[in-house]
C-alpha positions as CSV (number, residue, x, y, z in Angstrom):
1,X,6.8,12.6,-8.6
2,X,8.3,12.9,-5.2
3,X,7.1,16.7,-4.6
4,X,3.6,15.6,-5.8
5,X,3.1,12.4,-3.5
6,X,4.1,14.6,-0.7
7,X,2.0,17.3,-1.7
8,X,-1.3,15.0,-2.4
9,X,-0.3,13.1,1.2
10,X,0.1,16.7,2.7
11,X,-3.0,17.5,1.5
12,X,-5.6,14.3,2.8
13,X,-9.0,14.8,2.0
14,X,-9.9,14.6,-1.5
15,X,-6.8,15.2,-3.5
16,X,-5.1,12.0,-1.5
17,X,-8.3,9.6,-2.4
18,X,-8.7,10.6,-5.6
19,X,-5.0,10.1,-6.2
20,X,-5.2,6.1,-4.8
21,X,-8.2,6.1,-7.6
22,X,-5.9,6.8,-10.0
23,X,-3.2,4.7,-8.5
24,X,-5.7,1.6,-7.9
25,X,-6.7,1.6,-11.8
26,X,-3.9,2.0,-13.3
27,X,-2.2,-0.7,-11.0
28,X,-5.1,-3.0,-12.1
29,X,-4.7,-2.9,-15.9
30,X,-0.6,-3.5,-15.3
31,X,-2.0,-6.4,-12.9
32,X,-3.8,-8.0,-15.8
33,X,-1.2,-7.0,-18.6
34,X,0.7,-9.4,-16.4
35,X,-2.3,-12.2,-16.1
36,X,-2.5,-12.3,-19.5
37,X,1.0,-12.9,-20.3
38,X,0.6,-15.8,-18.1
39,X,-2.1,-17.4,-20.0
40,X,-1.1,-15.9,-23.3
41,X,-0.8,-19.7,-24.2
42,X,-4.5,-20.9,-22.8
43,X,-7.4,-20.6,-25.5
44,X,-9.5,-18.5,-22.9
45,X,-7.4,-15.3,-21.3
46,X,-9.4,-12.8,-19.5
47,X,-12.0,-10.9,-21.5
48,X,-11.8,-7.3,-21.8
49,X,-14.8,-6.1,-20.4
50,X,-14.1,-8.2,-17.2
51,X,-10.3,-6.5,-17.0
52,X,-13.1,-3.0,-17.9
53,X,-14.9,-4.2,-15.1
54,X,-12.3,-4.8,-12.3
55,X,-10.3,-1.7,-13.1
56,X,-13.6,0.6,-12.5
57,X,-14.1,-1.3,-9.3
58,X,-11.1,-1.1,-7.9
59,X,-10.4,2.6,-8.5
60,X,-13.9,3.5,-7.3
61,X,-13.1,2.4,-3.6
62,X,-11.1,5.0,-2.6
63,X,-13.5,7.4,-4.1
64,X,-16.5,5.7,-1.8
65,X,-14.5,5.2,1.3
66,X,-14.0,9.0,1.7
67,X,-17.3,10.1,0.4
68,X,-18.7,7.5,3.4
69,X,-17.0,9.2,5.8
70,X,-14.4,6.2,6.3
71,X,-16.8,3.8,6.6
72,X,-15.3,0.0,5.7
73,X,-18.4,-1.7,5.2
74,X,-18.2,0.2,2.1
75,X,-15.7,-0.7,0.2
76,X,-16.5,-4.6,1.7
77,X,-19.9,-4.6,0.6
78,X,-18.3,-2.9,-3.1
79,X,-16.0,-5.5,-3.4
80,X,-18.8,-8.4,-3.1
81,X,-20.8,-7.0,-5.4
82,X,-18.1,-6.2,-7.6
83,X,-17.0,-9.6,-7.5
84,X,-20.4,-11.3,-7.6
85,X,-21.3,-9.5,-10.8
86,X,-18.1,-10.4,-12.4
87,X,-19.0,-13.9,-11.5
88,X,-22.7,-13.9,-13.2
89,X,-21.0,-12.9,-16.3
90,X,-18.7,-15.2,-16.2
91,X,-21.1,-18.2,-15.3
92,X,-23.6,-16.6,-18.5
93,X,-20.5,-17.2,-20.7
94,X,-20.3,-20.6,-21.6
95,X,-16.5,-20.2,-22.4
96,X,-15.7,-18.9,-19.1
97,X,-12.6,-20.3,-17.2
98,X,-11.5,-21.1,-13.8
99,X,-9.0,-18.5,-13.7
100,X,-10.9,-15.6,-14.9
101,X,-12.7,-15.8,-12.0
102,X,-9.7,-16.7,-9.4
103,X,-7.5,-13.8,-11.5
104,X,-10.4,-11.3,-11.0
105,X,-11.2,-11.8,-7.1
106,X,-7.0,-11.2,-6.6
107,X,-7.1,-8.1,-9.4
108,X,-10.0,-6.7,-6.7
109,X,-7.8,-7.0,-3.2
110,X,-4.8,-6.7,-4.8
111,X,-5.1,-3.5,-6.4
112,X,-8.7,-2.3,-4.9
113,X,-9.2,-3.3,-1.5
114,X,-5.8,-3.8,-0.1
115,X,-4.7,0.1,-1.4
116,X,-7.5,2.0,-0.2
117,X,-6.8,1.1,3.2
118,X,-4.3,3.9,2.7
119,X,-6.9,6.6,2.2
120,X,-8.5,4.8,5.9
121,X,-4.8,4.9,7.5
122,X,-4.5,8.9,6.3
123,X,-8.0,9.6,7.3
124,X,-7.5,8.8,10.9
125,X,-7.9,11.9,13.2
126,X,-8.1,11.3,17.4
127,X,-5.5,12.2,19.3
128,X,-3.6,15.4,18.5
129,X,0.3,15.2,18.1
130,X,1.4,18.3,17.9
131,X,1.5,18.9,21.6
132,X,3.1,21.5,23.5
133,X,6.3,19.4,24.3
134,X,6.4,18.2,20.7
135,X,8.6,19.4,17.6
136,X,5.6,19.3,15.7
137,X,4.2,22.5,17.7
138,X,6.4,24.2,15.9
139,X,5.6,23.4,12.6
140,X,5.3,26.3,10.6
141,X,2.2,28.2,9.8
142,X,2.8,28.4,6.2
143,X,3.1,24.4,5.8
144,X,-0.7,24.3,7.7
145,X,0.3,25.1,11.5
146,X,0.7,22.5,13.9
147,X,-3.1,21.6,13.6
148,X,-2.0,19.6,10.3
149,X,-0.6,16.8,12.0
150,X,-2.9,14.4,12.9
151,X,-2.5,10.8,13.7
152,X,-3.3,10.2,10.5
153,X,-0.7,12.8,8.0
154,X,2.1,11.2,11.4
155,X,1.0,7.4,10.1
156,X,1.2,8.0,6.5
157,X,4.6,10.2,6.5
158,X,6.1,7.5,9.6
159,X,5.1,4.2,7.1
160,X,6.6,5.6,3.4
161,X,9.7,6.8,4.8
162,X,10.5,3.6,7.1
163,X,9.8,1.7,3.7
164,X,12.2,4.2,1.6
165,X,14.6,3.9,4.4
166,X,14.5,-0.4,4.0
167,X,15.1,0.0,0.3
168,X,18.2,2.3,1.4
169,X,19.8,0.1,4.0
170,X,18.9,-3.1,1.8
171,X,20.3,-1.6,-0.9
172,X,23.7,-0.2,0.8
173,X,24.3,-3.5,3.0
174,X,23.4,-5.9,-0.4
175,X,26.0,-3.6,-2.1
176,X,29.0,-3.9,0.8
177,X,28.1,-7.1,2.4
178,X,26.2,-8.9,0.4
179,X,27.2,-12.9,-0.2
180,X,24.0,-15.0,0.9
181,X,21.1,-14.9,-1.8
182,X,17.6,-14.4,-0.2
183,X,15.5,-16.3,-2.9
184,X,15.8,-17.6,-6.7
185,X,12.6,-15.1,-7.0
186,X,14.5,-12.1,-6.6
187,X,17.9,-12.7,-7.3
188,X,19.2,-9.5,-6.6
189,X,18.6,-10.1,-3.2
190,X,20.7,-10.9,-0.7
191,X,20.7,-11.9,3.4
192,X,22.7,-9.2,4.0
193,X,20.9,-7.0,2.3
194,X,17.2,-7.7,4.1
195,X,18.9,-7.7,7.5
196,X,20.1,-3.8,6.6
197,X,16.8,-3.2,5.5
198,X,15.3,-4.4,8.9
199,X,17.5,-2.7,10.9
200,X,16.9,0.9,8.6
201,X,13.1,0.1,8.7
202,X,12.8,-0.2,12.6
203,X,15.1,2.3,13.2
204,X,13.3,5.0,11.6
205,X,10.1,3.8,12.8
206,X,11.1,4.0,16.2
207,X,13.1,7.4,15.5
208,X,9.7,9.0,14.2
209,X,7.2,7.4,16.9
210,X,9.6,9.9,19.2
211,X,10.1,12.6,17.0
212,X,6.6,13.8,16.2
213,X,5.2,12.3,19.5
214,X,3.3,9.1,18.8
215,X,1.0,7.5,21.5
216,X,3.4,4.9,21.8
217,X,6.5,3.9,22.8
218,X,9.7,3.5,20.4
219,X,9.5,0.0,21.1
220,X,6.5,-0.3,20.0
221,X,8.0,2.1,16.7
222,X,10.4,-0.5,16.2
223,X,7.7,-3.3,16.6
224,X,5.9,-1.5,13.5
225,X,8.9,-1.2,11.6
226,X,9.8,-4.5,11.9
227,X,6.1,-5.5,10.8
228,X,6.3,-3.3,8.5
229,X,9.5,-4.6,6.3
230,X,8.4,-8.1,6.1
231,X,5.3,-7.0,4.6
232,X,7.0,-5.4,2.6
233,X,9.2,-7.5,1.2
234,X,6.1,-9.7,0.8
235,X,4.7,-7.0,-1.5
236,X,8.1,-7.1,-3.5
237,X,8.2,-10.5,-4.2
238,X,4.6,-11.5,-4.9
239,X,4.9,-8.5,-7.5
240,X,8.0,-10.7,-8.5
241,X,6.4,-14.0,-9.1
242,X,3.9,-12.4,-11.0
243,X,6.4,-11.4,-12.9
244,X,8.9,-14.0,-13.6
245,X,5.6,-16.4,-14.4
246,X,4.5,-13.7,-16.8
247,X,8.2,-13.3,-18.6
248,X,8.5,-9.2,-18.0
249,X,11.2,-7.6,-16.9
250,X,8.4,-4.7,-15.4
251,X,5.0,-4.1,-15.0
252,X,4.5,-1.6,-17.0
253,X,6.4,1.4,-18.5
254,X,4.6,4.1,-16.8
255,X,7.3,5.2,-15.0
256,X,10.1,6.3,-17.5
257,X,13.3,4.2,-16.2
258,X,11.6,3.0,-13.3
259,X,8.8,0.3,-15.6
260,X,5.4,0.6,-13.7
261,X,3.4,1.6,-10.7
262,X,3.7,-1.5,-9.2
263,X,7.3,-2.1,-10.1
264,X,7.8,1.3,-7.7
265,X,4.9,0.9,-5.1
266,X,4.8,-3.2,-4.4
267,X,6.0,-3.0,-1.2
268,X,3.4,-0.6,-0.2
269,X,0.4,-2.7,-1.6
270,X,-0.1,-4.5,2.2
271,X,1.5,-2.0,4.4
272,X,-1.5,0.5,5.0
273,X,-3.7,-2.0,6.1
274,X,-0.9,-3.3,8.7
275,X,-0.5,-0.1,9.9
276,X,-3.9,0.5,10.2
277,X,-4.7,-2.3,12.3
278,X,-1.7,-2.3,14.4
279,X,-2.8,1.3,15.0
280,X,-6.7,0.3,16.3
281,X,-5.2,-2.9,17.8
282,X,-1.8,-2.1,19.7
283,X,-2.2,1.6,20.2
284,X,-5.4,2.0,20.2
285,X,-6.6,-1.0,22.1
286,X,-8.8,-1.4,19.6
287,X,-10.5,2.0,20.7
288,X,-10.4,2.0,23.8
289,X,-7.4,3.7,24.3
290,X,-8.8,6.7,22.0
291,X,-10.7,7.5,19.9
292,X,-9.9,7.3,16.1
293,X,-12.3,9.0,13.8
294,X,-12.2,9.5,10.3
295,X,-12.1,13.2,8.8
């Protein structure tokens, strides 16, 4: 799975948005496995042709953010209608439910629009970064050339492994030092064990904004990587809650020994679209800076 994700993000383009399709649809039917073990009990859980609904919509976004050129007023505009025909069905059925509509509206940011800011965040061209005084001017041809690395690929590759590298340092800090619990929600984890994780994530944010020549500073690396942990962490534990409140152990069991999709990729759910702004906002001053265009 590894060589593939690295492959598909190597790749952009097509290959990368049409693997968040896949990843957005199948999140969204272990997302409403989960809602309907939470209302397993009520007389009205949601109907299968709104869950039919909701998974199309929400794996269909990255698929129409690329083919518009990177345009968000596409997937916004998809989302709304998405949403508002979900709600006309709903308001025809006269045995409709309040949280059919409140569980659909989360199912589409959760695991539609919130994703597939990750196809936006690769997408990014501008600014080169494989300048002459960088290591990535040497990349090799045979891996694509130096020409490969655009702000974009540099984003992607910098974001999944400061967020591999927090699960690393949380894990190795929980396991030596660990004595504090962080929250009854998660009760694996420990003060200790978040504060490693912190100081991996900025770390190797700041290391990379160096190493393959960001237009930044490594403060501002370790600015993102800071940002970038505590959302996170608030991926993790929402995916938690939703959990514990739906009595499962995992998601899913997509993932032989590892349950599913969202039990391995929560705390990526909200870190594209930080990156992404931070990237237009802080770096970018919001364009001004440069340019970022979508490829």
């Amino acid at each position: 799975m590894v060589a593939v994700g690295g492959v598909v993000i190597f790749a952009g383009g097509w290959p990368w948005a049409l693997a968040m399709a896949l990843f957005n649809g199948a999140s969204c039917v272990e997302y409403f496995g989960m809602v309907r073990e939470m209302n397993k009990e009520l007389p009205y859980p949601p109907p299968e042709w709104c869950i039919n609904l909701c998974v199309a919509a929400c794996a269909s976004l990255p698929v129409l953010l690329h083919a518009t050129g990177g345009k968000m007023t596409s997937i916004i505009v998809a989302t709304v209608i998405s949403f508002t025909a979900i709600c006309a069905a709903l308001i025809v059925n006269e045995e409709s439910h309040f949280n059919e509509f409140t569980s659909s509206l989360f199912g589409l940011i959760y695991c539609g629009f919130l994703p597939t800011f990750w196809v936006k965040l690769r997408g990014m061209s501008g600014v080169s970064l494989a300048t002459p005084d960088s290591l990535l001017h040497h990349w090799p041809a045979w891996l694509g050339g130096p020409g490969i690395w655009t702000l974009g690929l540099a984003a992607t590759i910098t974001i999944v492994l400061s967020v591999v590298s927090a699960d690393v340092g949380a894990y190795a800090f929980g396991k030596n030092f660990g004595k504090n619990k962080l929250t009854a929600v998660s009760p694996n984890k420990t003060v200790e064990g978040a504060i490693g994780g912190l100081l991996a994530c900025a770390g190797t944010c700041a290391a990379l904004f160096s190493v393959m020549g960001w237009p930044g500073t490594a403060w501002q690396g370790a600015f993102l990587g800071v940002t970038v942990f505590f959302t996170s962490v608030f991926g993790d534990l929402l995916e938690s809650v939703m959990k514990r409140n739906a009595t499962m152990k995992d998601s899913g069991n997509l993932i032989p020994g590892h349950g599913g999709l969202l039990d391995r990729f929560d705390s990526y759910i909200f870190t594209g679209s930080v990156t992404y702004f931070f990237v237009i906002a802080v770096l970018g001053g919001f364009r001004r800076v440069f340019s970022v265009g979508y490829y």
